[in-house]
N, C-alpha and C positions, 0 to 999 in steps of 0.2 A: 924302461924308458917311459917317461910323461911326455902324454902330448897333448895340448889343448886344444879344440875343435870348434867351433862356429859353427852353428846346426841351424837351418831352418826352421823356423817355426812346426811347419809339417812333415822336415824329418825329424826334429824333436819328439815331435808326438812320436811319429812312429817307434823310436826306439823308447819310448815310455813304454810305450803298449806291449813290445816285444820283452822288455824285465817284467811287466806287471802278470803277461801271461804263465809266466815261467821257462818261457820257452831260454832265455837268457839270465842269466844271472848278475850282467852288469852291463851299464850301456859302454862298457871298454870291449867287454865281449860281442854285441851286436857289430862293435864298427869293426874285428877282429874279424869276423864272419864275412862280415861283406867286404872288407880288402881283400881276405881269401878270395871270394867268388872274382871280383878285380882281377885279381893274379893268375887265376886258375886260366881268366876266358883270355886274358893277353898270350898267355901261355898257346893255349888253342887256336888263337889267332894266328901266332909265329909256326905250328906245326902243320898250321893247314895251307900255308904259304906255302914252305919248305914238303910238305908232303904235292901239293901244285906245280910246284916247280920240278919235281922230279920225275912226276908222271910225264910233265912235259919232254923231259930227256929222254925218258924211255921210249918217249911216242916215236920221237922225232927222229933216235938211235934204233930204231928197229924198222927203219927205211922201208915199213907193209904200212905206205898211206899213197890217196892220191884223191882228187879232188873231190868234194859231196853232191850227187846230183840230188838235188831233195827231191824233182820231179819222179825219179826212177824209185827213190828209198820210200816214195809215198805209195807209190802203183805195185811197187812191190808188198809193201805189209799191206795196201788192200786185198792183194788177188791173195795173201797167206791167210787174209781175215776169211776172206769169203770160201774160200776153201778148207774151212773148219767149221762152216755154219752148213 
């Protein structure tokens, strides 16, 4: 597949710099790379949704919760702090 592309001036450079280093061997390769990394992090995106949402079922399915007093969860990891120093 050909595809034409419209590059910034400064991602131009960029992907000049990246065939000239060797790191790439064609600026088709560079935007090949970086669609990858695109795809990879939507990817992770969608899994860490679905892995969120699940934790959330399990929390909620395993009916051992009940409301957070931060005042007590504070007083308590101080008096576990202070009882190790």
């Amino acid at each position: 597949m050909t595809v034409t592309v419209s590059l910034s001036a400064e991602l131009e450079d960029f992907v000049e710099k990246k065939v000239a280093s060797g790191e790439f061997a064609s600026p088709g390769d560079v935007l090949a790379a970086a669609l990858t990394l695109l795809q990879e992090r939507d990817n992770l995106d969608a899994f860490s949704t679905e892995a969120l949402k699940l934790a959330w079922t399990e929390g909620v399915t395993s009916g051992d919760f009940r409301p957070l007093d931060l005042t007590a969860l504070k007083a308590e990891a101080r008096r576990q702090y202070q009882s190790k120093g």
